[in-house]
N, C-alpha and C positions, 0 to 999 in steps of 0.2 A: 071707848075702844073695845070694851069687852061686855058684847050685849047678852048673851047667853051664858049662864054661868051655873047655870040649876044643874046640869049633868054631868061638873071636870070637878072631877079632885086631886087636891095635890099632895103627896103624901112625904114624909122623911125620912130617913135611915139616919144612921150618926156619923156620916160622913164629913159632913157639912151643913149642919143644920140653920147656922144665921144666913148661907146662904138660898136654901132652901126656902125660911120663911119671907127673905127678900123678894123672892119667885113668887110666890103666894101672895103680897103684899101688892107688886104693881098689877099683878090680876085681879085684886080687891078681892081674896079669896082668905079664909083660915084654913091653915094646915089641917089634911083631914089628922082622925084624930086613931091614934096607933100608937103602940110602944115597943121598939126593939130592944130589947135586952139581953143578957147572955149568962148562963147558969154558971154555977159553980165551977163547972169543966172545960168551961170555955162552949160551948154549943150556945147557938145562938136562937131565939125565941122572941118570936111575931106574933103580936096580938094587934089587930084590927076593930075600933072599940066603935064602928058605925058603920052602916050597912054601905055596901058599891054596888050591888046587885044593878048590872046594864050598865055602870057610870065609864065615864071616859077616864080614866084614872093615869094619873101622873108619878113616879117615884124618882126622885132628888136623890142621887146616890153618884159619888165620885168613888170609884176604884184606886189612892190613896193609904198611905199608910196609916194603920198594918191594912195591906192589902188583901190579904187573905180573906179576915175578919170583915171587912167590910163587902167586898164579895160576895161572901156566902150571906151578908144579912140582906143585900141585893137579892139575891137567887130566892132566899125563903120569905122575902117579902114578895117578890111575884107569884111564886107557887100560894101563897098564902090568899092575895088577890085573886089568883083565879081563880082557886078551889069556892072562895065567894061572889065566883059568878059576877066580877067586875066585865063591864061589856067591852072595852078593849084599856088595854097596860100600853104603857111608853116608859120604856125606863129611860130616866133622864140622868148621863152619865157625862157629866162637866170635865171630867178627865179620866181617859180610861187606861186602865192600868194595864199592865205585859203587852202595850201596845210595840215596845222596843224591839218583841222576840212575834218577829212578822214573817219568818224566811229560815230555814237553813241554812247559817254560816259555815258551819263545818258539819260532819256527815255524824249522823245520830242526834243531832240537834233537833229537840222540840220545835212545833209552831204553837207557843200558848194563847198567841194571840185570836188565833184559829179556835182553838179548845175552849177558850172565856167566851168567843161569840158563840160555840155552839150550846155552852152552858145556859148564855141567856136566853138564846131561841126556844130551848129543853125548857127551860122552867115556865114560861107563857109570856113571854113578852112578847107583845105584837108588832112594836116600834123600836126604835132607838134612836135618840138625839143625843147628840155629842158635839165637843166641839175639839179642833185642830189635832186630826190624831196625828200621831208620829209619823204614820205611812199614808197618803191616804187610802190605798187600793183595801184597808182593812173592812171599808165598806163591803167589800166587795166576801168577806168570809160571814157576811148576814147570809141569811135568805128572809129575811126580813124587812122591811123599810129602813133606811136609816140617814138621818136629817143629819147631814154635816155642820157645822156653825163657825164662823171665822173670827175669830179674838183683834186677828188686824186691825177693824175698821176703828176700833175702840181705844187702839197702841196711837193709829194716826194720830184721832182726833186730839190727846194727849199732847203730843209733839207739835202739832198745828199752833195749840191754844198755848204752849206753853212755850215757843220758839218765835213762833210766826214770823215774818220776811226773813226772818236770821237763817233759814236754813235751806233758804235758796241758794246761797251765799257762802252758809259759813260751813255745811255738813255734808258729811255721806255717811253713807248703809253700808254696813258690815258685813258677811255671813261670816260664819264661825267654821265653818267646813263648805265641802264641797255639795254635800250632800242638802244643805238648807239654800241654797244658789237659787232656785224657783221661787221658795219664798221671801227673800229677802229682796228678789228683785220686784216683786207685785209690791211690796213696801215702799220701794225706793221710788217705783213711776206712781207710785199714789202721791207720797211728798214731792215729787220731781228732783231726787238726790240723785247725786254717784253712785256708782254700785263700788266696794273691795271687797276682796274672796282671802280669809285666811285660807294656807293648802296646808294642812295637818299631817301629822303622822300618829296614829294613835297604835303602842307596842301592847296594850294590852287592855281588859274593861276598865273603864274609868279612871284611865291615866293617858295624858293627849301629851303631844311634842308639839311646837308652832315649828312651822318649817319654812314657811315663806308669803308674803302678802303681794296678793297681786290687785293694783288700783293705786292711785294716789292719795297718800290720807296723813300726808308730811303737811302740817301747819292747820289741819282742817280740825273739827269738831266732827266727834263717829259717834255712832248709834250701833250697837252689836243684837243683833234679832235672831232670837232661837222659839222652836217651840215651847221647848222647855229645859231645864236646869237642874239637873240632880244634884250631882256631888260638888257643882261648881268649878272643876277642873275645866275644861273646854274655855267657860267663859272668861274665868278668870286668868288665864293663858292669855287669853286673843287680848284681852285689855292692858295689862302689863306689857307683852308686845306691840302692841300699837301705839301705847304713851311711850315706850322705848325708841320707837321710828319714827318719832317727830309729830303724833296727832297731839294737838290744843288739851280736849278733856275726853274721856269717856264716857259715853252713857249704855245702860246694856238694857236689853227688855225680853219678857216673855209669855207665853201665855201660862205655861203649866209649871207655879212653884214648886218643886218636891222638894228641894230642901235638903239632902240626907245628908248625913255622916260630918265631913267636917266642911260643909256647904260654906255656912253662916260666917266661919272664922276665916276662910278666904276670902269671901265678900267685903270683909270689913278689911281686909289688907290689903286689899288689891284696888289697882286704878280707878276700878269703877266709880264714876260720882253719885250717880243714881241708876239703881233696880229698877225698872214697871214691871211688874207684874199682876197679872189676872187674879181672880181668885175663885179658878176653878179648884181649887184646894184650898181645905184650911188650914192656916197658920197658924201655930201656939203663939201665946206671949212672947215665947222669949226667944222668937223666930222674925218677929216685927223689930226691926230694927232700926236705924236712921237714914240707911242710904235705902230701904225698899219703899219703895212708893207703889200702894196697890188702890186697882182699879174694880169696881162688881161689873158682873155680868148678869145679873138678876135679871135689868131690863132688855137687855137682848134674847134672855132664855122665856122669858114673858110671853114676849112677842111671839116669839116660835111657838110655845106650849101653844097660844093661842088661835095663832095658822093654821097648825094641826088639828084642832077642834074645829073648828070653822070649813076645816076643808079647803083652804087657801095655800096659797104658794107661800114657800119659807124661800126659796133658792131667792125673790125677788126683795128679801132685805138687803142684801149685798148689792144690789144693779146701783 
């Protein structure tokens, strides 16, 4: 698959490193070879230890917690490629962080999301692949290329392999809000399930109210689809409600684990039978749990890396 390999290198940050070498591995490629570090004050320090002079170059960076820190070693790992004359950068960013703060809610409100993409245009990145951001119009704050990537096709085939005839039958597709209703419907006509809509009231960040479920889902078996899951509140709401109103069992999925604060310990209380999650983030130890069941994306970020060298179409993995 991958006939040309003399001129792409793939490089890492410490975001996600076993992911990164995953990426590198179905390209039959070694990580180029670099060390990001951070000094005594926290400043963050790239060394680049083999020449990219003209190379197509790659960098494996998830915006992830600490977000900041990983940021900035994104930023100076590009600035650092290009000052050596790498002939084009992609930064490859598996989930990208202050993607939440896309718009002015209330008046004086920052758009960081805007600010982070102008940061990586600033520093030399010539691309950007990503996958499932929160909004997706965030493409739209490049002026740069930028390779969108779907976690979906990969939730499905999960569900296919691990349900199959059963959920013709016995399931439906969840959203959590109103606001994830587009995506969880392109889920639901891929598996050919029901659609239900939890309608939410959320009083303030990261604390939700369920207020009302509209769809049938008394006696069924649900699947709950979000992009992603921070603190866990949302999902673990909608699942508790749902086994409250007559659903069989829970399952919840998503693409982007973040995990924060007291994520883990509702998880493990709540309805849910089984987590999927992606792993465009990395998960500690003691963040892998019993009920999370995680999927890589390595071989799908391959593929694309690969596209993009080649000069081919990425939008035609998804057809």
């Amino acid at each position: 698959m991958y006939t040309d390999r003399r001129n792409i290198k793939i490089f890492s940050c410490n975001a996600n490193p076993e992911l990164a070498k995953a990426i590198a591995k179905n390209l039959l490629l070694e990580l180029g070879k670099g060390e990001v570090s951070h000094f005594s004050d926290g400043e963050v320090s790239v060394k680049i230890d083999e020449t990219v002079r003209g190379a197509d170059v790659y960098i494996i960076q998830s915006t992830s917690a600490p977000v900041n820190d990983n940021l900035m070693e994104l930023l100076i790992m590009i600035d650092a490629l290009r000052r050596a004359s790498a002939g084009r950068i992609t930064a490859v960013i598996p989930y990208y962080g202050y993607a939440r703060q896309d718009r002015k809610a209330r008046a004086r409100d920052p758009i960081s999301a805007k600010l982070v993409a102008n940061l990586i245009t600033t520093a030399g990145a010539d691309r950007v692949l990503t996958m499932d951001l929160h909004c997706a119009q965030i493409q739209g704050f490049f002026d740069i290329p930028v390779d969108h990537l779907h976690g979906s096709p990969l939730i499905v085939d999960y569900y296919r392999e691990k349900y199959g005839e059963q959920l013709l039958t016995d399931f439906v597709a969840v959203s959590p809000d109103l606001g994830s209703v587009g995506r969880v419907r392109q889920f639901a006509t891929k598996l050919d399930i029901p659609l239900a809509i939890i309608d939410k009231r959320r009083p303030k960040a990261n604390v939700s109210e369920i207020m009302n479920i509209i769809g049938d889902i008394e006696g069924k078996r649900v699947i709950i689809i979000d992009d992603m899951i921070d603190t866990a509140g949302t999902i673990t709401n909608a699942a508790n409600a749902l086994k409250e109103r007559g659903a069989l069992s829970v399952d919840a999925c998503c693409t982007h684990a973040v995990l924060s604060g007291p994520a883990i310990d509702r998880i493990e209380k709540s309805a849910i039978q089984e987590l999927l999650v992606l792993n465009t983030i990395s998960l500690p130890k003691e963040k892998k749990i019993a009920k999370i069941t995680e999927i890589s994306v390595a071989q799908i970020f391959a593929e694309a890396i690969s596209r993009i060298h080649e000069g081919a179409s990425v939008s035609t993995l998804f057809d």
